[in-house]
Structures are given as C-alpha cells and as structure tokens.
ROTIKE-809083 format. One record per residue: residue in three letters; x, y, z of N, C-alpha, C in turn. Coordinates in steps of 0.2 Angstrom, whole numbers, padded with zeros to 4 digits, always signed. Each point is the difference from the previous one (the first is absolute). Last residue first. Layout:
N
alaXYZXYZXYZ/...
END
This chain:
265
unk-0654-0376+0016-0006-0001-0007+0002+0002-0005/unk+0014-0010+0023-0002+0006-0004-0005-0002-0006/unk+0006-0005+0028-0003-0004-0008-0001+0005-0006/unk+0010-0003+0028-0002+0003-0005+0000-0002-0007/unk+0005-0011+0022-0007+0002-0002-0001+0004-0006/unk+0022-0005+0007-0003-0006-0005-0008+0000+0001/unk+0016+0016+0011-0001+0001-0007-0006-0005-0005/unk+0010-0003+0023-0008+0004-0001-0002+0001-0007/unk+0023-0005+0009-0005-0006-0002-0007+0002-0001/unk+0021+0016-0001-0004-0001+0003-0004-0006-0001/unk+0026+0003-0004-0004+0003-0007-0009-0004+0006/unk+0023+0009+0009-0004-0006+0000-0005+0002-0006/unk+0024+0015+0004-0005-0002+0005-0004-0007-0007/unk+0005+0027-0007+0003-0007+0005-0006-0006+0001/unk+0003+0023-0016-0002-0005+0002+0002-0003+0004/unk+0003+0021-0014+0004-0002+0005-0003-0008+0004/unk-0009+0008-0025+0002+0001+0006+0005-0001+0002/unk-0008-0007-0019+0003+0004-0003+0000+0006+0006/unk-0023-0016-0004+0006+0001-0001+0006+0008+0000/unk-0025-0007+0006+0002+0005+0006+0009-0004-0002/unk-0027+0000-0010+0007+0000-0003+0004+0003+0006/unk-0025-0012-0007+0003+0002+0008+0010+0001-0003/unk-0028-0005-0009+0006+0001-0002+0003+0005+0006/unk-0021-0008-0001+0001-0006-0004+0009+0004-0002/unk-0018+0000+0024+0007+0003-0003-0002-0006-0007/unk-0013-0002+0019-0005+0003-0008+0008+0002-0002/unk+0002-0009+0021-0001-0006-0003-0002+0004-0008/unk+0013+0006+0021-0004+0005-0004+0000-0005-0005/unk+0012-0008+0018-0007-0001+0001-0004+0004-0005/unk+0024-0003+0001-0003-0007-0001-0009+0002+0002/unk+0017+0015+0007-0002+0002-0009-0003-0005-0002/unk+0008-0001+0021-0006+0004+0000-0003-0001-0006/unk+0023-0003+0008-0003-0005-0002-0008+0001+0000/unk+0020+0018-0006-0004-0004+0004-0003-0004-0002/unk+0022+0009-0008-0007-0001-0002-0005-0003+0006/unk+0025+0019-0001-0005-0007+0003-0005+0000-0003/unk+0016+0017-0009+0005-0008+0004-0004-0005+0004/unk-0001+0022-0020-0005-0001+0002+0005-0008+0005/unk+0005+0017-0017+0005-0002+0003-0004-0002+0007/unk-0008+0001-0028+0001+0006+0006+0005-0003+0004/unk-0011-0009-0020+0006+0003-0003+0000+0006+0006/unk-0023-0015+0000+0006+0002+0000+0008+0004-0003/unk-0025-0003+0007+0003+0004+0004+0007-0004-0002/unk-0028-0002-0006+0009+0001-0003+0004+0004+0003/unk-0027-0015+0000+0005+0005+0006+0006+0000-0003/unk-0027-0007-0007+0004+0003-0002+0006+0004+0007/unk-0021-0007+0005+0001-0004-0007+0007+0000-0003/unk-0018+0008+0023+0007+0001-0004+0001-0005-0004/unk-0016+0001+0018-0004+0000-0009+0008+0003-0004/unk-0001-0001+0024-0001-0007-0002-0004-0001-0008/unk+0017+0013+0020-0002+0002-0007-0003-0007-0003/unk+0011-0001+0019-0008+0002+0002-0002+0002-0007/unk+0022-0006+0005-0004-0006-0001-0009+0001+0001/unk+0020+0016+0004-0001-0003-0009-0003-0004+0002/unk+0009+0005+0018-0007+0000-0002-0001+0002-0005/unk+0021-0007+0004-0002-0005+0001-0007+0002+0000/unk+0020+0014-0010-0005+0002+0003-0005-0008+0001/unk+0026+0001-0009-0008+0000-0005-0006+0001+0008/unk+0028+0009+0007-0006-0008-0001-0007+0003-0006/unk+0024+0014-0005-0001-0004+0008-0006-0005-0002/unk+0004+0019-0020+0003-0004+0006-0002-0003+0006/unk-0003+0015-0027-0003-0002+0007+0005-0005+0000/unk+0003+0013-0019+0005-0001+0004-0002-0002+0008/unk-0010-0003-0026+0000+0005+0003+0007+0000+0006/unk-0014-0017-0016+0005+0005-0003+0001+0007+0003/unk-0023-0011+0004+0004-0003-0003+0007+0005-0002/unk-0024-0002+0010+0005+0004+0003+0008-0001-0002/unk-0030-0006-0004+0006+0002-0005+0004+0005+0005/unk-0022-0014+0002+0005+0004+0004+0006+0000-0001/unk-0030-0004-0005+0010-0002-0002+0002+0007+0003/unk-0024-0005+0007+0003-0006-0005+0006-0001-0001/unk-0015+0012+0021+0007+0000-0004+0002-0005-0004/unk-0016+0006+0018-0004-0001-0007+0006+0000-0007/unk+0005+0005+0027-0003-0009-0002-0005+0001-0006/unk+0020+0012+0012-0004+0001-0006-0002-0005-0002/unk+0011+0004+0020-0004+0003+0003-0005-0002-0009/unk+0023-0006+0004-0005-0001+0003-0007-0002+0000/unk+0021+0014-0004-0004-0001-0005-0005-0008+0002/unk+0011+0011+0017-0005+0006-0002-0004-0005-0006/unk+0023-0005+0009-0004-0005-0001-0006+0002+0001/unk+0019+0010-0015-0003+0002+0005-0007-0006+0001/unk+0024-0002-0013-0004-0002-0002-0004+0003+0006/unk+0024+0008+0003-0006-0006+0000-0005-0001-0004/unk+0024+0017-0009-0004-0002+0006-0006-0007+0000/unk+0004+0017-0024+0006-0004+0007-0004-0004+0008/unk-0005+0009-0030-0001+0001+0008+0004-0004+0003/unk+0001+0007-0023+0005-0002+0004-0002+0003+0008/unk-0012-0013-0024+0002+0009+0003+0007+0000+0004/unk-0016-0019-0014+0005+0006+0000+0002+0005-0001/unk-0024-0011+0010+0008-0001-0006+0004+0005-0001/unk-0023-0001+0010+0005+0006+0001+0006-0004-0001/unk-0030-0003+0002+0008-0001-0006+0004+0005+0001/unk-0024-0011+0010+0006+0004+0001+0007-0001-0005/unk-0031-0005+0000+0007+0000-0001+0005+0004+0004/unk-0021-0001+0006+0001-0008-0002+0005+0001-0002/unk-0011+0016+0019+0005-0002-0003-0001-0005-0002/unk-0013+0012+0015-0003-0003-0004+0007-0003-0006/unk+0006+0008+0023-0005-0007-0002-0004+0000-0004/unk+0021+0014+0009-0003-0001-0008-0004-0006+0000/unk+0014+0006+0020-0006+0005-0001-0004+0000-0006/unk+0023-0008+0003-0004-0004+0002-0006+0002+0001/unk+0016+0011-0006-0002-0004-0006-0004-0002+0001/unk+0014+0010+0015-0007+0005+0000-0004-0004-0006/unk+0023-0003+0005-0005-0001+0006-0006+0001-0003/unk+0018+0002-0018-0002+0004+0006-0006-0004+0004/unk+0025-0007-0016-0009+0001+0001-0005+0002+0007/unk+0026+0009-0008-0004-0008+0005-0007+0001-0003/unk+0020+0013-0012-0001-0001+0004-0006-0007+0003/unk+0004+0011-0026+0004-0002+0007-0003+0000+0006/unk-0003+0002-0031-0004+0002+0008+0005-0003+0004/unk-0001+0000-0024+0006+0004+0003-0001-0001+0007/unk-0015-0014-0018+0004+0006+0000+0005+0002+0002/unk-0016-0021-0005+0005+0000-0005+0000+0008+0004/unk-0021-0003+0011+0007-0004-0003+0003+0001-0004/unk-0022+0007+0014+0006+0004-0001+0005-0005-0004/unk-0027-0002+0006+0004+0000-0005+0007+0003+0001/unk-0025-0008+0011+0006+0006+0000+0006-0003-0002/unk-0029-0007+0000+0008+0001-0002+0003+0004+0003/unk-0018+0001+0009-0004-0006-0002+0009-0004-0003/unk-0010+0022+0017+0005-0001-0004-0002-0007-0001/unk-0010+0015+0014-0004-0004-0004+0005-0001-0005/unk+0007+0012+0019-0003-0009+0002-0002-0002-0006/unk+0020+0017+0007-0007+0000-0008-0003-0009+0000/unk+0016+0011+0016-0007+0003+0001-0002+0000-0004/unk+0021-0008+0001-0004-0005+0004-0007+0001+0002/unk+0018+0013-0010-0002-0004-0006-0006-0006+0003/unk+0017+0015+0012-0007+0005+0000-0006-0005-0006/unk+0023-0002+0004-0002-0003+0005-0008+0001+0001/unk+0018+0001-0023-0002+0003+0007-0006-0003+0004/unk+0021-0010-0016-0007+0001+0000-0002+0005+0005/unk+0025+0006-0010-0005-0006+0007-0007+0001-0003/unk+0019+0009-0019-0001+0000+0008-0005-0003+0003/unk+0002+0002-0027+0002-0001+0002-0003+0000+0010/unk-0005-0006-0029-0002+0005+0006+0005-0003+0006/unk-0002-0004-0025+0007+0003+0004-0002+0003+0006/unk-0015-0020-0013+0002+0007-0003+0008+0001+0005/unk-0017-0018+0001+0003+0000-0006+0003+0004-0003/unk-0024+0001+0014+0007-0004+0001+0004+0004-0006/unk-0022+0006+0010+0005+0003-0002+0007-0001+0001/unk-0026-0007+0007+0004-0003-0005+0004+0006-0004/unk-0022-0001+0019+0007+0005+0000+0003-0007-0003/unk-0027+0000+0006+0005+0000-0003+0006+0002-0003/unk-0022+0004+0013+0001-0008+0001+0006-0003-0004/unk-0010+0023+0014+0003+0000-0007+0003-0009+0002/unk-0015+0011+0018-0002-0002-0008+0003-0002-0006/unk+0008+0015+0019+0001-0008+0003-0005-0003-0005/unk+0013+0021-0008-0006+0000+0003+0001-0010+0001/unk+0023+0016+0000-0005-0002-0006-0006-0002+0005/unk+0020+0007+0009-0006+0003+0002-0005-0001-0006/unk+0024-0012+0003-0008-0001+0003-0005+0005+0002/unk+0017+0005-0014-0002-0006-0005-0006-0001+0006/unk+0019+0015+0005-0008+0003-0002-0004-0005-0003/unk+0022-0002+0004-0004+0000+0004-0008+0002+0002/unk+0018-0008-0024-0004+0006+0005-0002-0003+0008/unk+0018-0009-0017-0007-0003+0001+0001+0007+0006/unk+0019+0005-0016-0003-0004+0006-0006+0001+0002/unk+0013-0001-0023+0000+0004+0004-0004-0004+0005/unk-0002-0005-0026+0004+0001+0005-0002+0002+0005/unk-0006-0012-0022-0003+0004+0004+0003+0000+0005/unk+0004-0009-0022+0004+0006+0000-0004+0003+0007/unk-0001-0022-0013+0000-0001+0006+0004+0007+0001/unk-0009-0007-0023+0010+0001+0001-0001+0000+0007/unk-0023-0003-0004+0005-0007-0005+0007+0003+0002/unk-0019-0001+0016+0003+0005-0005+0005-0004-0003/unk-0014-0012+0020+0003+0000-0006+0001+0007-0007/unk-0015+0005+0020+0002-0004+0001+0005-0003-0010/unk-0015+0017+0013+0005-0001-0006+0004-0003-0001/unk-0024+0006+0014+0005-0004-0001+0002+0003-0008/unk-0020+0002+0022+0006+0003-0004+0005-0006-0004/unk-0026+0004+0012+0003-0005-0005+0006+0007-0002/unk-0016+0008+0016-0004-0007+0001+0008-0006-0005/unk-0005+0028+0010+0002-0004-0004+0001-0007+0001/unk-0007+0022+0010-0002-0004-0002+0001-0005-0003/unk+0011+0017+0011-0005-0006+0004-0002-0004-0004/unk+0021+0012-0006-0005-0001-0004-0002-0004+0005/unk+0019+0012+0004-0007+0002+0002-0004-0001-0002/unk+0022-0009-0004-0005-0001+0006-0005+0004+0004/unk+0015+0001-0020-0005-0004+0000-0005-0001+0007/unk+0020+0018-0006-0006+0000+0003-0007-0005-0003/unk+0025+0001-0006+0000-0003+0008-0007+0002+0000/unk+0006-0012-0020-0002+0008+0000-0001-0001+0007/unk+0018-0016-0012-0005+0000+0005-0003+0007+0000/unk+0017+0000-0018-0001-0001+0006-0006-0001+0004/unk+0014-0005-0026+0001+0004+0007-0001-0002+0004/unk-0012-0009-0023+0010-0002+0004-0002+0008+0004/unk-0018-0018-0020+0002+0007+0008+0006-0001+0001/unk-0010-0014-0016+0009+0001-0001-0002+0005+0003/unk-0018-0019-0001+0002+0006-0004+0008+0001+0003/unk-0017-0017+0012+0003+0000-0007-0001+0004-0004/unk-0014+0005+0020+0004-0005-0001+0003+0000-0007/unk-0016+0013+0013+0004+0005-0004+0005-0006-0002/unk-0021+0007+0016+0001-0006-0005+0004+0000-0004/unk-0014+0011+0024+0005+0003-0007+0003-0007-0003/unk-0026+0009+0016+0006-0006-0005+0006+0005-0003/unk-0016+0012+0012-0002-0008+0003+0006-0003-0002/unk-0005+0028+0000+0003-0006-0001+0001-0006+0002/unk-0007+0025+0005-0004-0008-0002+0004-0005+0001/unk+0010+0021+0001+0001-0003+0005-0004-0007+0001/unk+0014+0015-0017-0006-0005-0001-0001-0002+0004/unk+0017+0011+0003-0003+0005+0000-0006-0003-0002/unk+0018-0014-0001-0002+0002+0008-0006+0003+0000/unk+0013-0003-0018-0002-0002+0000-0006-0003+0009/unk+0023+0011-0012-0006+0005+0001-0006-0005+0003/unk+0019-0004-0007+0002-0001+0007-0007+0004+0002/unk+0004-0017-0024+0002+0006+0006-0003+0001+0005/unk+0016-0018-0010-0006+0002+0001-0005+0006+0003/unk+0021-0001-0018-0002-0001+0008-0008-0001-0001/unk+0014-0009-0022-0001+0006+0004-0003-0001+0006/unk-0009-0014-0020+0006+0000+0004+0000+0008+0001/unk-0017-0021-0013+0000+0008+0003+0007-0001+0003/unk-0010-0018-0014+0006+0003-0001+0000+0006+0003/unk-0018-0020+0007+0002+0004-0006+0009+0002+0000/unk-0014-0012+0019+0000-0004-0008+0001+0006-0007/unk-0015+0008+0025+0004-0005-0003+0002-0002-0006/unk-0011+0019+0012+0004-0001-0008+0001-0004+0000/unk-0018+0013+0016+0001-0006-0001+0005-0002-0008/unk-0014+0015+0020+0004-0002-0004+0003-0005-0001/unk-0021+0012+0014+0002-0007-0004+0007+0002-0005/unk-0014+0018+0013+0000-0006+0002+0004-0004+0000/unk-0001+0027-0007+0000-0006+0000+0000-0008+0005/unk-0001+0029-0001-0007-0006+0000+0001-0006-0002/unk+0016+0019-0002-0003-0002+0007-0003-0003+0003/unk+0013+0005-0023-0004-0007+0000+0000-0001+0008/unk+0014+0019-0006-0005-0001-0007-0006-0004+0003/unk+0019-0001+0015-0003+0007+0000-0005+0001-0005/unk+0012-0019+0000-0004-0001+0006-0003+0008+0000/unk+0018-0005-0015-0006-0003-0002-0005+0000+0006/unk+0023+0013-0005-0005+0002+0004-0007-0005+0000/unk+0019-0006-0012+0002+0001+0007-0007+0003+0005/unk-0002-0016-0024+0002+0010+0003+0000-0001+0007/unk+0006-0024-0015-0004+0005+0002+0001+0008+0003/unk+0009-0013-0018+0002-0001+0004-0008+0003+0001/unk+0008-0018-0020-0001+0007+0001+0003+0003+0008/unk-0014-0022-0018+0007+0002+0004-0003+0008+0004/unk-0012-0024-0010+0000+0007+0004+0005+0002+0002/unk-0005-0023-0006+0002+0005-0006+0000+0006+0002/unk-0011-0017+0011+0009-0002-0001+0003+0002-0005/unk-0025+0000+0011+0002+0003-0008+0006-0003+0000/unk-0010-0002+0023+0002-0005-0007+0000+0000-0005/unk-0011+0019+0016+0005-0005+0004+0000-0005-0006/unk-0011+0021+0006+0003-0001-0008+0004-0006+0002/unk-0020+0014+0013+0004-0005+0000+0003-0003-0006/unk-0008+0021+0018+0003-0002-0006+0003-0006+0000/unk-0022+0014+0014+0003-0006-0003+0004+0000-0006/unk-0011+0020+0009+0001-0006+0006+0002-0006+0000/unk-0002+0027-0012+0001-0006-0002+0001-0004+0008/unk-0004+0024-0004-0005-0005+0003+0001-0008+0000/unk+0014+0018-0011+0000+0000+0006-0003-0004+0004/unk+0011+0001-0025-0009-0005+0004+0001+0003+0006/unk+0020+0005-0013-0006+0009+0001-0007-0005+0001/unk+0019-0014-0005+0001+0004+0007-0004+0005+0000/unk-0001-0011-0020-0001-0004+0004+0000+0003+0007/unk+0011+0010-0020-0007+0004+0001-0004-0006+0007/unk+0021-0005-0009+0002+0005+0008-0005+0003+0000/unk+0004-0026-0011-0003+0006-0002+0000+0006+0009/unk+0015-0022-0003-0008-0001+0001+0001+0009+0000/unk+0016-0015-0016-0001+0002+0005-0008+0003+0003/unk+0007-0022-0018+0001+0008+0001-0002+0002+0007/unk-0013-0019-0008+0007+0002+0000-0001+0005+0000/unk-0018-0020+0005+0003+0007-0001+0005+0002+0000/unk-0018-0020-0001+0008+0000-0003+0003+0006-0002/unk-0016-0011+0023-0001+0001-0008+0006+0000-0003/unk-0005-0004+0022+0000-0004+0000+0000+0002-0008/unk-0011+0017+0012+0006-0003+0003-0002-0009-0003/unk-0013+0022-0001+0005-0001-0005+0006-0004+0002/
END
C-alpha cells in the first residue's frame, strides 16, 4: 500500500497481524496519527517497516527492539519528535535505518552506543537533520558493510573517530553540520571506495590529511565553513574530484600549483 492515497490514521485492528512481516505505507503523505508504543510487542515478526513521507508524529517507539527481525526501519519525513529508542542496537539484523529529514527535526537525545552492535550487513545508517546529540561512538567502525552514513545537520560533537577508517565499503559520508571538533583522522584514508565527503560546517582544524590523496574515486570534498589552516599540495593529484569546497577556513599560505592538474567535469 505504499505510494497510494491513504489518509487517516493506520487502523489499531492492523497490530492484531502478528505474523505480519512487512509494513509498508511509505508515500500516502496523508497518514497521520501516532504509532503504539508497544508496536514491537504486537508485530514480533516483523521485517520491513517502512512510513516514509506521511504525517505520523509522536515517539518512535521504544518497543521496537522486541521485532528482533527487523532488517529495515524507514521512517523519513513525518513529524516523530522525542528520543532515539536506546535499544536499537539489538537489531543484528538490520540492514537500512533512517529518519533522516523529519520535517519539525524533533529527534533528540544522544546517539546510542549501542548504534555499533547493529549487524556488519547493515549498508545504511541516514539519521541526519534532527537534534541528536553527543560523540560518534568508536564502536561505528565495526559496521564494515556500511555503504552511507549519514549524520548531518544535528547536534553531534566531539572528533571524528579513528575508527572511520575501518569503513572500506564506505561511498558516502555526510556529517555537516555538526559541531565536531579536532583533525580530520588520516584513517580516512583508508576509504578508497568513497565518492563524497561531506564534512562541511563543523569546527575541524589543523592540516587537510595529505593521504586524502589515496581516495582516488572521490568526487566530491566539502570541508568548508571549519577552521581547517593547511591545503596540501597533494590535493592536485585526486585528478576524479569534480568539486572541491574547502572555502570560509583559516587558510594560509600558497594557493598549491598542483591545483592546476585538477580539471573539474
């Protein structure tokens, strides 16, 4: 039923599917309502959920662990507001989270550490754009089959974690506007399948990591609006870059002649 033109709230006879293992109401944009806190204890056989693009609000609930199946959560543009459910991180299985963009961005509270016990299969974590707030955890570097990871527009702080560098199937990173602090870790590296690298608008400092230049399928580098004070002359070699933003720094110095290898498409 997903993509149709359903309104109103979703039916509370719907929670008595116990077997159900797919709900996908995702793009009615007419769906209001809330969901029941206990929804994971009704629906312990579910898989797939999936609302994006309607009018749901209220918490996410916290029950939702108890679905221990659970591969995907899908919950994007609606009006959720509270709190991260700290026991997401029992979901092994989980392959695709995201809520990312909620429209009033009502999703508070600090990123679990429990986020890395998710399953190294889950190839998708996009839960920007909210109010989440404290350090990536360290532990983020054990979800090797990470494809995206998505934190930006929120509240997060501290350094980027060493441990990033562990994410070799990595093509995207987005963590914009946060207020991470500290180096740019030269871990990152390590992600040589990394097409963008969204680190814009944050509070990184000292030198652009000069083995950035082994990232050789990056496309895409935004690192400005930070306090960022040397360009490496390096950066003239990642010849596949067709956009390179590193205005609205602490910059010094020599604008690199290496630059002039670079040819944007």
């Amino acid at each position: 039923m997903a993509g149709d033109h359903l309104q109103g709230t979703i039916p509370s006879s719907l929670y008595n599917l116990s077997s159900l293992v797919v709900l996908d109401l995702g793009g009615n944009q007419r769906l209001s309502g809330t969901l029941p806190s206990d929804m994971g204890v009704y629906l312990p056989n579910l898989q797939v959920l999936s609302l994006g693009c309607n009018q749901l609000h209220g918490s996410i609930p916290s029950s939702l662990p108890n679905a221990s199946a659970l591969r995907a959560i899908q919950l994007p543009i609606n009006y959720f507001s509270g709190v991260i459910p700290s026991g997401l991180g029992t979901l092994d299985r989980l392959t695709r989270l995201s809520w990312d963009y909620l429209i009033t961005t009502l999703i508070e509270g600090v990123l679990p550490s429990t986020i890395s016990n998710f399953s190294k299969s889950i190839v998708s974590i996009d839960i920007g754009k909210n109010r989440i707030s404290g350090s990536i955890p360290e532990g983020i570097g054990g979800l090797t089959g990470l494809t995206l990871l998505a934190l930006g527009d929120s509240l997060l702080e501290g350094m980027v974690p060493l441990a990033i560098g562990k994410l070799h199937n990595l093509v995207v990173l987005y963590m914009a506007g946060n207020q991470l602090s500290g180096q740019i870790p030269s871990s990152m590296s390590n992600l040589t399948r990394l097409n963008q690298c969204i680190l814009e608008s944050n509070r990184l400092q000292g030198v652009i990591p000069p083995s950035l230049v082994n990232l050789q399928k990056l496309q895409v580098l935004s690192l400005s609006n930070n306090k960022l004070k040397v360009l490496p002359t390096e950066v003239g070699k990642m010849t596949d870059l067709s956009r390179m933003d590193v205005s609205d720094n602490n910059l010094s110095g020599e604008i690199p002649a290496t630059l002039g290898n670079y040819v944007s498409t």
